[in-house]
N, C-alpha and C positions, 0 to 999 in steps of 0.2 A: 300587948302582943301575946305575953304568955295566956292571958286569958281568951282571945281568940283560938290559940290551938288546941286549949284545954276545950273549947265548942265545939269546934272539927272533929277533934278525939273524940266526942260522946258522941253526934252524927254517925261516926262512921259506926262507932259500936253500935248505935241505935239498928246502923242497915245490916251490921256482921250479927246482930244477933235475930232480927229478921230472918236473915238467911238460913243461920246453922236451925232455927225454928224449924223454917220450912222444908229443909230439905234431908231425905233421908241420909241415916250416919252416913260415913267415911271414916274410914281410918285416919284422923289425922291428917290429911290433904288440907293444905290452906285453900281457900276459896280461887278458884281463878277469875281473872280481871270482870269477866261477865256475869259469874254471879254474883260479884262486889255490885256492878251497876244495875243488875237486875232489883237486886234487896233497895237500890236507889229508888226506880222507877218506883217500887212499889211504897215507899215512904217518902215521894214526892204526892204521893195520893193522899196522905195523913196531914202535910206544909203546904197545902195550894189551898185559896177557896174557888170555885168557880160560882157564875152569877146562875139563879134557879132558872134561869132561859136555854143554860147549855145542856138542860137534862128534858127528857119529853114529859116525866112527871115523877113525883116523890119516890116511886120504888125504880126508876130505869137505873141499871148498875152504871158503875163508873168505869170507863172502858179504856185501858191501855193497851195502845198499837204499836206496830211493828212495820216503817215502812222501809222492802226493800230487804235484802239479804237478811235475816234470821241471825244473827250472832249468838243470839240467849238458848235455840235450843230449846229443850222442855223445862229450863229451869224458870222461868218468868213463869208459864203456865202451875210449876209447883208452887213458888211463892204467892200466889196469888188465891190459890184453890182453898174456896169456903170464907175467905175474907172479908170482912165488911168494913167500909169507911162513912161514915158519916149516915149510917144507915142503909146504904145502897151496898150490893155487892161487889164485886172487881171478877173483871171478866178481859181477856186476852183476844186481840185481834191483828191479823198480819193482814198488808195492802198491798199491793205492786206498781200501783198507782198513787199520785197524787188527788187526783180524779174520786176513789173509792173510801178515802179518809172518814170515818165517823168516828170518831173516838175523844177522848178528854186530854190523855195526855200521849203523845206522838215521840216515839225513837224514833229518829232520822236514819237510820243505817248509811255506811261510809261511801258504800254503791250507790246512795244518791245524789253524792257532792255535785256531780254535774246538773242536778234538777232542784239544786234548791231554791233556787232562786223562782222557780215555776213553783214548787212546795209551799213556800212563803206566801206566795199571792194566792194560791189556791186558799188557803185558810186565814186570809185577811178578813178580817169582820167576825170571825169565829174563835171561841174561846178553849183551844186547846194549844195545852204545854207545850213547847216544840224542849223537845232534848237529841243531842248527838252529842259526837267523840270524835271532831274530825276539823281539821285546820280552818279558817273562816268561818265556823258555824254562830257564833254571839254577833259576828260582824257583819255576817249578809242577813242579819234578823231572826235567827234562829234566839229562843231563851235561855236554855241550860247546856253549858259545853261541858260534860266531862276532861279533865285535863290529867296525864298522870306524872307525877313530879315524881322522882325515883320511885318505889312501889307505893304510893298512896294516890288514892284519886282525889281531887280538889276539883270544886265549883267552880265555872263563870258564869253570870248570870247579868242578862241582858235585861233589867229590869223596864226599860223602857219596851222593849217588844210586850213582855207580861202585862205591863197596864193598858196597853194599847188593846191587849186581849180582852180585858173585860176581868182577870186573873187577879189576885192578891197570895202572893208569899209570903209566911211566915216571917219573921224576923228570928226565930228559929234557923230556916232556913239560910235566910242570909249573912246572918253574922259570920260562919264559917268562910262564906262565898268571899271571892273576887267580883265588884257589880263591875260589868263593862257599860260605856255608853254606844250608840249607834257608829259604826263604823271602827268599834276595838275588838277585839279577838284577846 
């Protein structure tokens, strides 16, 4: 046990210091809850692989989206400017549809809860990350829940959705996590 939280603790340091990287100072302001998940997103890019069929060719960037109400603001677009993962750059895309989705790894925004379930089947057979923050998400087939237990954010991750994707997680990644199976939250 101790040593799983000792994992978590270096994750989250991994993503805080992602963060305090990318983003210009502050006086001492602790990060608020979105740019905690944003530094996520973006070091969900560094613990995923995806298979070479979800890219058009060796230099297409790796693209994280935004479906549905914008919570991150300009800080995703900060963390992310001039970065490269695995050779490819990282590049910021917001959707309003289901329908419009191109991207690798997909924030669900909490404005979607009533479409996810249309979300899900939209990108059935396609190999992008689904992440959200919002009650049912691991459960209706979504893969990574953010969850926040007093002020720390913790993993659920729906690993069977991820393999279905064509995806491989870190073990990295998942030691920290809660894995859910289909139908847990």
């Amino acid at each position: 046990m101790a040593v799983l939280k000792l994992r978590h603790a270096a994750l989250v340091l991994a993503a805080m210091l992602s963060l305090a990287a990318a983003l210009p100072s502050r006086a001492q302001a602790p990060p608020t809850e979105y740019e905690v998940k944003a530094a996520f997103l973006f070091n969900f890019s560094q613990f995923v692989d995806w298979p070479g069929a979800a890219f058009a060719d060796g230099r297409a960037p790796l693209v994280i989206g935004v479906l549905g109400t914008d919570p991150f603001g300009a800080t995703l677009d900060e963390i992310v400017r001039g970065e490269m993962v695995n050779g490819r750059p990282l590049t910021v895309r917001r959707y309003q549809s289901p329908d419009q989705v191109d991207c690798h790894i997909l924030f669900v925004d909490r404005s979607q809860d009533s479409q996810l379930d249309a979300v899900v089947a939209a990108l059935k057979g396609r190999s992008v990350l689904t992440v959200g923050d919002f009650e049912g998400f691991t459960r209706r087939g979504g893969m990574i829940r953010f969850v926040t237990v007093g002020n720390k954010i913790r993993l659920r991750i729906n690993l069977g959705a991820a393999q279905e994707a064509q995806l491989t997680i870190s073990s990295k990644l998942l030691r920290p996590a809660q894995i859910v199976g289909p139908g847990r939250d």
